[in-house]
Structures are given as C-alpha cells and as structure tokens.
MARZA-126019 format. One record per atom (N, C-alpha, C, O, CB): residue in one letter; chain; atom name; x, y, z. Coordinates in steps of 0.05 Angstrom, whole numbers, plus 5000, padded with zeros to 4 digits. Glycine has a CB too. Example, Ala and Ser with C-alpha at 12.3 -4.5 7.8 and 13.67 -1.06 7.14 Angstrom:
<sites>
+------+------+------+------+------+------+
| code | unit | site |    u |    v |    w |
+------+------+------+------+------+------+
|    a |    A |    N | 5264 | 4886 | 5156 |
|    a |    A |   CA | 5246 | 4910 | 5156 |
|    a |    A |    C | 5264 | 4934 | 5156 |
|    a |    A |    O | 5285 | 4934 | 5169 |
|    a |    A |   CB | 5226 | 4911 | 5181 |
|    s |    A |    N | 5257 | 4955 | 5142 |
|    s |    A |   CA | 5273 | 4979 | 5143 |
|    s |    A |    C | 5258 | 5001 | 5157 |
|    s |    A |    O | 5268 | 5023 | 5161 |
|    s |    A |   CB | 5282 | 4988 | 5114 |
+------+------+------+------+------+------+
</sites>
This chain:
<sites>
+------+------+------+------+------+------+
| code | unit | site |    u |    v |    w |
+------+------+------+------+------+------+
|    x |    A |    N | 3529 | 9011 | 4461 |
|    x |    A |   CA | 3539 | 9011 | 4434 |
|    x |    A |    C | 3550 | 8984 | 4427 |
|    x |    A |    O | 3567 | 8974 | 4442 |
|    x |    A |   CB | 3560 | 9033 | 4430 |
|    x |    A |    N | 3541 | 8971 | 4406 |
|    x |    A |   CA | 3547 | 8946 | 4391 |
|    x |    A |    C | 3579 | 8953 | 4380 |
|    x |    A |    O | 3588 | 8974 | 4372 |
|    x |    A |   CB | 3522 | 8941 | 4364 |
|    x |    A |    N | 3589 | 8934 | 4382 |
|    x |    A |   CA | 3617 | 8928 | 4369 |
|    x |    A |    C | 3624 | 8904 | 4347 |
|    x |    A |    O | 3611 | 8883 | 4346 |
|    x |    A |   CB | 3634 | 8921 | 4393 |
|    x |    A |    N | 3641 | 8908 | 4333 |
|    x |    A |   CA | 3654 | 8885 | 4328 |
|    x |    A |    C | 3685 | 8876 | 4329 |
|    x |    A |    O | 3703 | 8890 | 4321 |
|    x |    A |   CB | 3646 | 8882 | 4307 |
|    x |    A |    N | 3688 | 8854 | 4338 |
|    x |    A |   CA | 3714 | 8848 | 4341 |
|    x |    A |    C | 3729 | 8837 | 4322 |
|    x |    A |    O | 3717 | 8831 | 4302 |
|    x |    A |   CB | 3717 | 8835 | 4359 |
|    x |    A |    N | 3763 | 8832 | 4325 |
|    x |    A |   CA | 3777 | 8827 | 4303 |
|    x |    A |    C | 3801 | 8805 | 4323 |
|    x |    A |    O | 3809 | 8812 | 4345 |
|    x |    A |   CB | 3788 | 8861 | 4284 |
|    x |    A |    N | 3806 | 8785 | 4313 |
|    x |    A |   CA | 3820 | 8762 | 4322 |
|    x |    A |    C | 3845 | 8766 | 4309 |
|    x |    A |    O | 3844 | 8761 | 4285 |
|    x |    A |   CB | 3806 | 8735 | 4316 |
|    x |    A |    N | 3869 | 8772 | 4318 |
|    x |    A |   CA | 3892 | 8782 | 4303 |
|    x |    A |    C | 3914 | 8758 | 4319 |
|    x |    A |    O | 3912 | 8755 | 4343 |
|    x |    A |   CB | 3899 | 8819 | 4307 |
|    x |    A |    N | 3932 | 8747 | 4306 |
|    x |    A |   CA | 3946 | 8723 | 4316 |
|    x |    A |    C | 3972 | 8731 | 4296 |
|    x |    A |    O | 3970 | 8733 | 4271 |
|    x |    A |   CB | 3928 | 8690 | 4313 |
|    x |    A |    N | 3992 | 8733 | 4310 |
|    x |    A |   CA | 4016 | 8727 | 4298 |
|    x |    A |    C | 4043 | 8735 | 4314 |
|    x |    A |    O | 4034 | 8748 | 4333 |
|    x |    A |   CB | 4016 | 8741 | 4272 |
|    x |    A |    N | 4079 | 8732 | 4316 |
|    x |    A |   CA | 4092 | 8727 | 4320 |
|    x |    A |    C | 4092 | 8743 | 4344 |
|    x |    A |    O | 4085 | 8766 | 4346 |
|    x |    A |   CB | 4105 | 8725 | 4302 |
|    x |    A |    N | 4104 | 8725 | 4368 |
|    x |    A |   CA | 4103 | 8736 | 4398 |
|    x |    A |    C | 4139 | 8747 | 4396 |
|    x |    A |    O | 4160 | 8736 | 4392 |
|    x |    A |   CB | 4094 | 8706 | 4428 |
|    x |    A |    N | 4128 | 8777 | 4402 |
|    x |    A |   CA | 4157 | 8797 | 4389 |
|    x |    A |    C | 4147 | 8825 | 4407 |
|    x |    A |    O | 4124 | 8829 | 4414 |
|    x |    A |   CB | 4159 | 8804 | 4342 |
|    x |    A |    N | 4173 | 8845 | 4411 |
|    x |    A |   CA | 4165 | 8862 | 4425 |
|    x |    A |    C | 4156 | 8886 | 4401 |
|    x |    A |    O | 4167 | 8892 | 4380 |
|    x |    A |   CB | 4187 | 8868 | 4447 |
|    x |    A |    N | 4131 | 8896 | 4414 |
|    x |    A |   CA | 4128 | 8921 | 4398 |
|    x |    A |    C | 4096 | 8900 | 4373 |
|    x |    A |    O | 4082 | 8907 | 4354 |
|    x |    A |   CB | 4171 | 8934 | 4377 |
|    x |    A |    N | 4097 | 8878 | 4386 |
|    x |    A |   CA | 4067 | 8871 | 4358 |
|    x |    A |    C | 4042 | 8884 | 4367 |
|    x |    A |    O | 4029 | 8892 | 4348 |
|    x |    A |   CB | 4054 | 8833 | 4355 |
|    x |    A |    N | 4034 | 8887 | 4387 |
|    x |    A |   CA | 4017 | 8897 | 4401 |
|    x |    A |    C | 4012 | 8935 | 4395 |
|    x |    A |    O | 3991 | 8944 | 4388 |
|    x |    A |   CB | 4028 | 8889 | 4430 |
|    x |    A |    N | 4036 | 8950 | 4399 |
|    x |    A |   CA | 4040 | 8971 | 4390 |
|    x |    A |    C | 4046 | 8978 | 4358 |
|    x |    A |    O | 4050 | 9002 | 4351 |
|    x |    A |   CB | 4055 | 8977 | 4404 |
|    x |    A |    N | 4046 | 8959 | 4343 |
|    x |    A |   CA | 4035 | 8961 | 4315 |
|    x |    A |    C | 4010 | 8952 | 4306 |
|    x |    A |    O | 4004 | 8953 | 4283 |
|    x |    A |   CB | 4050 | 8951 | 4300 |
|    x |    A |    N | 3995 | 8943 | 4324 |
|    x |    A |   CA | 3967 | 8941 | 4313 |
|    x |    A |    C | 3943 | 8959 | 4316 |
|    x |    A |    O | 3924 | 8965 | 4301 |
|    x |    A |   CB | 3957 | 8918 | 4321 |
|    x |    A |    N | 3954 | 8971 | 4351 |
|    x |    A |   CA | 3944 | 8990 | 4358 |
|    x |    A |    C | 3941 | 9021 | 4335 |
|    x |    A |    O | 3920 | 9033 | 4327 |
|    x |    A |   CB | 3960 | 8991 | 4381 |
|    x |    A |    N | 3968 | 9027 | 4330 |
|    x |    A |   CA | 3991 | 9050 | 4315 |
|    x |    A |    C | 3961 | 9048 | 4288 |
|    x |    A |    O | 3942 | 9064 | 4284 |
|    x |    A |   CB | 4040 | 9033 | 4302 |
|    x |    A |    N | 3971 | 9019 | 4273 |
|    x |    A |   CA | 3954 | 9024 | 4251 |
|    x |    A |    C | 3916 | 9029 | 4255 |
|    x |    A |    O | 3898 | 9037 | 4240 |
|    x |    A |   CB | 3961 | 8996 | 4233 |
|    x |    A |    N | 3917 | 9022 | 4278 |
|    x |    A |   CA | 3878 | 9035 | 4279 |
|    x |    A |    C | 3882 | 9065 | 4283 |
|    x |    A |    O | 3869 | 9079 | 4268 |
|    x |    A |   CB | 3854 | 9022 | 4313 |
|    x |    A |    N | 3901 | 9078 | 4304 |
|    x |    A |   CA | 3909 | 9101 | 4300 |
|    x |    A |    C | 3916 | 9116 | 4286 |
|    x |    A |    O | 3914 | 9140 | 4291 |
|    x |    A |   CB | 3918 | 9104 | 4306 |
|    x |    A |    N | 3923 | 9108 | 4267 |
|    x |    A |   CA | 3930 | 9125 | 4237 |
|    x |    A |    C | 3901 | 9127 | 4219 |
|    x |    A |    O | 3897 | 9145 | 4203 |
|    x |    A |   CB | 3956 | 9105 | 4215 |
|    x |    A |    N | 3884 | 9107 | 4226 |
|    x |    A |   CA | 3865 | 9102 | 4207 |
|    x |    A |    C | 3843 | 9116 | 4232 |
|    x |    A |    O | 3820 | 9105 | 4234 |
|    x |    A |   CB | 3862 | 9064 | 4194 |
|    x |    A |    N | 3846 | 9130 | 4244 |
|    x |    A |   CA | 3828 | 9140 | 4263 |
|    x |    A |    C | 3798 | 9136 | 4283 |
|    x |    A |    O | 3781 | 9151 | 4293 |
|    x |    A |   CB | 3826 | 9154 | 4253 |
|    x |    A |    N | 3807 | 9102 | 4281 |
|    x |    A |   CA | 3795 | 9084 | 4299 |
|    x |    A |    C | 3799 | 9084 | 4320 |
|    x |    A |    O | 3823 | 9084 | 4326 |
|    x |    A |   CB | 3796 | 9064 | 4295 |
|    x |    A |    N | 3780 | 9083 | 4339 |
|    x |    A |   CA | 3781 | 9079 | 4373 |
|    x |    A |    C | 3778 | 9049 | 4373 |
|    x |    A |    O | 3763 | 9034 | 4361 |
|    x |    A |   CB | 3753 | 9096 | 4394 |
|    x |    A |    N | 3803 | 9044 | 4393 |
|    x |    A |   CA | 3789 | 9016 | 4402 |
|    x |    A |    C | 3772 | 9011 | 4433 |
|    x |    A |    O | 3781 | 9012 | 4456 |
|    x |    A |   CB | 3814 | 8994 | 4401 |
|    x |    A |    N | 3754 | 9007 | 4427 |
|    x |    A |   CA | 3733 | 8996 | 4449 |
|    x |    A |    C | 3745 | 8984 | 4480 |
|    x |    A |    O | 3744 | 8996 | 4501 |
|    x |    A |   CB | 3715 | 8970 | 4434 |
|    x |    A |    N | 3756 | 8956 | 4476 |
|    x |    A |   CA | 3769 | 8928 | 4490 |
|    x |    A |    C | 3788 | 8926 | 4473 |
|    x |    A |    O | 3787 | 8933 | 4449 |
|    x |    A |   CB | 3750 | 8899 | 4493 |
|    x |    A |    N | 3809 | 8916 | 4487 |
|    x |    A |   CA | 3828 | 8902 | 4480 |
|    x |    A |    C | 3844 | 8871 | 4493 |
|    x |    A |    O | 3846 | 8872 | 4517 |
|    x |    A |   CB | 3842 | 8921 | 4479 |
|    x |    A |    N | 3851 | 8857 | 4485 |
|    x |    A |   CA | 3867 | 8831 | 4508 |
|    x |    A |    C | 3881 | 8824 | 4487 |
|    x |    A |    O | 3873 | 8821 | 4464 |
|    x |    A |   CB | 3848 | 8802 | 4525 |
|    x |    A |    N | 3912 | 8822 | 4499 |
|    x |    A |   CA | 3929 | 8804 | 4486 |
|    x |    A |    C | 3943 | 8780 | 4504 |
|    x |    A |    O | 3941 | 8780 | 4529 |
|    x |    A |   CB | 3949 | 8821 | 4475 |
|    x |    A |    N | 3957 | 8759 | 4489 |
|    x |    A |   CA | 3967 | 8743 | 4511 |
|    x |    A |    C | 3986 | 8726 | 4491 |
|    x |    A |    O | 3979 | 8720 | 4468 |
|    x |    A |   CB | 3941 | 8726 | 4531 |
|    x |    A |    N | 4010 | 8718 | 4501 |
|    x |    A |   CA | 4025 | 8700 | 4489 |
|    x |    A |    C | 4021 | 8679 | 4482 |
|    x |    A |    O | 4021 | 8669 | 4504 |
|    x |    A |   CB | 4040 | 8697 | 4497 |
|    x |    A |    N | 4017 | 8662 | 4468 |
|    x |    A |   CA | 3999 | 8645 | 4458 |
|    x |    A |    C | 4016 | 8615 | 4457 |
|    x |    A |    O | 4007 | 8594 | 4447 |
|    x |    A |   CB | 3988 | 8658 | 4430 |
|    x |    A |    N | 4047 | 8619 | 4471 |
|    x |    A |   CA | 4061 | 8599 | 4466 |
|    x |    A |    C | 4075 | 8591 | 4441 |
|    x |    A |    O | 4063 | 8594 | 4420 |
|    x |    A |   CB | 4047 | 8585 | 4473 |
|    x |    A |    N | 4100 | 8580 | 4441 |
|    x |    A |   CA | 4113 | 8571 | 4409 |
|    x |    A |    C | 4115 | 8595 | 4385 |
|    x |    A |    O | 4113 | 8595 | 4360 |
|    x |    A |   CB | 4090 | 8545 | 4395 |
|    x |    A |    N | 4119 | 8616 | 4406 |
|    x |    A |   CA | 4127 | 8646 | 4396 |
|    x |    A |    C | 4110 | 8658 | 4379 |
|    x |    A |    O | 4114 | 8674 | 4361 |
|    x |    A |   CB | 4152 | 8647 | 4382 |
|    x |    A |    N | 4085 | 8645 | 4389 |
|    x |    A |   CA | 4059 | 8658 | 4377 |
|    x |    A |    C | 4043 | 8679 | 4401 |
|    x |    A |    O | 4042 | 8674 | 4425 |
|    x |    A |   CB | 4035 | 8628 | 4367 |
|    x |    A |    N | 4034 | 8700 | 4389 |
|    x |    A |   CA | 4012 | 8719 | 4408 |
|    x |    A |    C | 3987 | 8725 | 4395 |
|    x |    A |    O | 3985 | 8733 | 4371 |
|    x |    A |   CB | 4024 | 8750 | 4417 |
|    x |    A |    N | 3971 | 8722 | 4409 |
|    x |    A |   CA | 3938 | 8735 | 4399 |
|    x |    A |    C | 3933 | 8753 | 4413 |
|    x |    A |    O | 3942 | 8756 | 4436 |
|    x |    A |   CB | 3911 | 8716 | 4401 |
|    x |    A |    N | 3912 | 8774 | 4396 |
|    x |    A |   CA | 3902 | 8793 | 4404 |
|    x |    A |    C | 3873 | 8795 | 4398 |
|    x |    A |    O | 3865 | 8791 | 4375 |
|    x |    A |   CB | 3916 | 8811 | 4395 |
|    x |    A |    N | 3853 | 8802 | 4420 |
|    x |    A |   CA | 3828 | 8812 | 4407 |
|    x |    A |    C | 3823 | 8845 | 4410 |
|    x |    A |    O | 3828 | 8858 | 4431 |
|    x |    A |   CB | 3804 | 8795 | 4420 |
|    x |    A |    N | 3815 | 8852 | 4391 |
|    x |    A |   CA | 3817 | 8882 | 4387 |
|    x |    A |    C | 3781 | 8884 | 4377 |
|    x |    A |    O | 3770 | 8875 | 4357 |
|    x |    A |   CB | 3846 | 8893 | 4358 |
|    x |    A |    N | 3771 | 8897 | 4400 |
|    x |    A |   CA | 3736 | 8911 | 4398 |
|    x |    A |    C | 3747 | 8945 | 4381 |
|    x |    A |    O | 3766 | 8960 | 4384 |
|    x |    A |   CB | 3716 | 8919 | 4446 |
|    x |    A |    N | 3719 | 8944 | 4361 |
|    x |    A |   CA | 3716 | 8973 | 4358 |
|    x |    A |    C | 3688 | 8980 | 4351 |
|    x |    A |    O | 3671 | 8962 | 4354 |
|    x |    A |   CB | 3736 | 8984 | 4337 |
|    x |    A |    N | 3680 | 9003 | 4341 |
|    x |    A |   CA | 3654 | 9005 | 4346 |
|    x |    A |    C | 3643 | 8995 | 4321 |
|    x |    A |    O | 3654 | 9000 | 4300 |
|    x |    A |   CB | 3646 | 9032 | 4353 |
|    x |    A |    N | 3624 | 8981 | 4324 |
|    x |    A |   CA | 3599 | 8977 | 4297 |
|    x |    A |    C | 3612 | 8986 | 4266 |
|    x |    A |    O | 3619 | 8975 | 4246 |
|    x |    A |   CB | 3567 | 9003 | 4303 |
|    x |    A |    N | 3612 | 9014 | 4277 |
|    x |    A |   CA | 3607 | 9036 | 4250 |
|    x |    A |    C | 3638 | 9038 | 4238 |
|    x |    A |    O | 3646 | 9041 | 4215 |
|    x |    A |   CB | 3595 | 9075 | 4262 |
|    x |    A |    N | 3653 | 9034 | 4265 |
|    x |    A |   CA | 3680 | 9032 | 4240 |
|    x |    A |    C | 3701 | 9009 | 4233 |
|    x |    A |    O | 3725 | 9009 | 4229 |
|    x |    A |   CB | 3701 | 9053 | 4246 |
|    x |    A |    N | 3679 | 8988 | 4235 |
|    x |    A |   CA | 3686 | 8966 | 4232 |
|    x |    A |    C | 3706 | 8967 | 4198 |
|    x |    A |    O | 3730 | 8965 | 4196 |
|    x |    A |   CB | 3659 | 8948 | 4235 |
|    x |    A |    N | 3691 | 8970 | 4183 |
|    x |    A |   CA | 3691 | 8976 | 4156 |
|    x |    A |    C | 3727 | 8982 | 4158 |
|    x |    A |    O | 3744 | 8966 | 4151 |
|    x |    A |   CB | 3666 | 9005 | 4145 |
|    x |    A |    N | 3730 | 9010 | 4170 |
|    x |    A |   CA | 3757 | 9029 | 4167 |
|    x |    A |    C | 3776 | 9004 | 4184 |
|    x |    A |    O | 3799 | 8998 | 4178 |
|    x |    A |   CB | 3756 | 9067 | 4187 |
|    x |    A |    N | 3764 | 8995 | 4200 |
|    x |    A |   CA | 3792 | 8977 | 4220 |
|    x |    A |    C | 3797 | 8959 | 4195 |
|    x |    A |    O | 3820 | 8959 | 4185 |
|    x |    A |   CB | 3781 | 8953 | 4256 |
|    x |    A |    N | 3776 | 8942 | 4183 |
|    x |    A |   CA | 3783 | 8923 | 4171 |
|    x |    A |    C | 3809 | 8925 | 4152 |
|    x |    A |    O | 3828 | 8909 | 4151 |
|    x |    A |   CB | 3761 | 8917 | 4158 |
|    x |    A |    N | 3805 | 8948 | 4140 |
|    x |    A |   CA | 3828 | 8965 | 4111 |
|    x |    A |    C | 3848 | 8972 | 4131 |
|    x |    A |    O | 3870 | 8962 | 4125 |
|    x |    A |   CB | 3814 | 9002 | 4088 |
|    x |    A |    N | 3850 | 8985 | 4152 |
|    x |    A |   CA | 3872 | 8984 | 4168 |
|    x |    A |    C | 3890 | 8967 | 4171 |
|    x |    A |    O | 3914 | 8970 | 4166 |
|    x |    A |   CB | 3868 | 8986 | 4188 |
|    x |    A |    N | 3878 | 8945 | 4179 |
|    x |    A |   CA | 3888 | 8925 | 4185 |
|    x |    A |    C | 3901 | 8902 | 4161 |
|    x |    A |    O | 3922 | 8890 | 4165 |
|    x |    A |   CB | 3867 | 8918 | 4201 |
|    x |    A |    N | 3886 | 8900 | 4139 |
|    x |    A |   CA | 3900 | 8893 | 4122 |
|    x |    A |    C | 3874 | 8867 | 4117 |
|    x |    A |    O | 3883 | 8847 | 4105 |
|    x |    A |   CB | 3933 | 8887 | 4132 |
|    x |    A |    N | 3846 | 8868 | 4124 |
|    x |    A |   CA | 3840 | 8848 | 4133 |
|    x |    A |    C | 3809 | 8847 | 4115 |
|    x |    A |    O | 3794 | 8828 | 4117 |
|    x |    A |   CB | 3843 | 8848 | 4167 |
+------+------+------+------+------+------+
</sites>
C-alpha cells in the first residue's frame, strides 16, 4: 500500500507528539510510520506516513 507523508516541525515541548497523533485520531486516520526527533534550538520534527486514500482527511486534520 502507497502512502503519503506529512513533514510537521514545530516547538520541542512535552506532549507535541501526542497532539499530532490525538488530532489524526479524532479525524479517524491510521498512521502508517512515524519518527520524531528533537531538532535542536527547541525545535522538533516529525514525519507522520498515512495511507494514500486518507491523505485528503490527515491534511484538514492537521490544519494543513
């Protein structure tokens, strides 16, 4: 199964990770892969995989 991914970058804080997740969850997206990592100078990135088909729904989830 084809995916597409989403490049999410912002403030290295506890709990950012579990609000990005929360909001695909509400919007009833699986995520595929995930990796996060501190990104230094109190920045964190995340890449978040989901499937093809609900790319569309992550996007509006997400704000994006």
């Amino acid at each position: 199964m084809r995916g597409k991914e989403f490049l999410i970058q912002g403030d290295d804080r506890m709990g950012a990770v579990a609000d990005v997740t929360q909001k695909l969850a509400d919007a009833r997206v699986n995520i595929t892969a995930a990796a996060a990592a501190a990104a230094g100078g109190g920045r964190c990135a995340m890449v978040v995989r989901v499937a093809q088909t609900d790319h569309g729904k992550a996007a509006k989830a997400l704000g994006i």
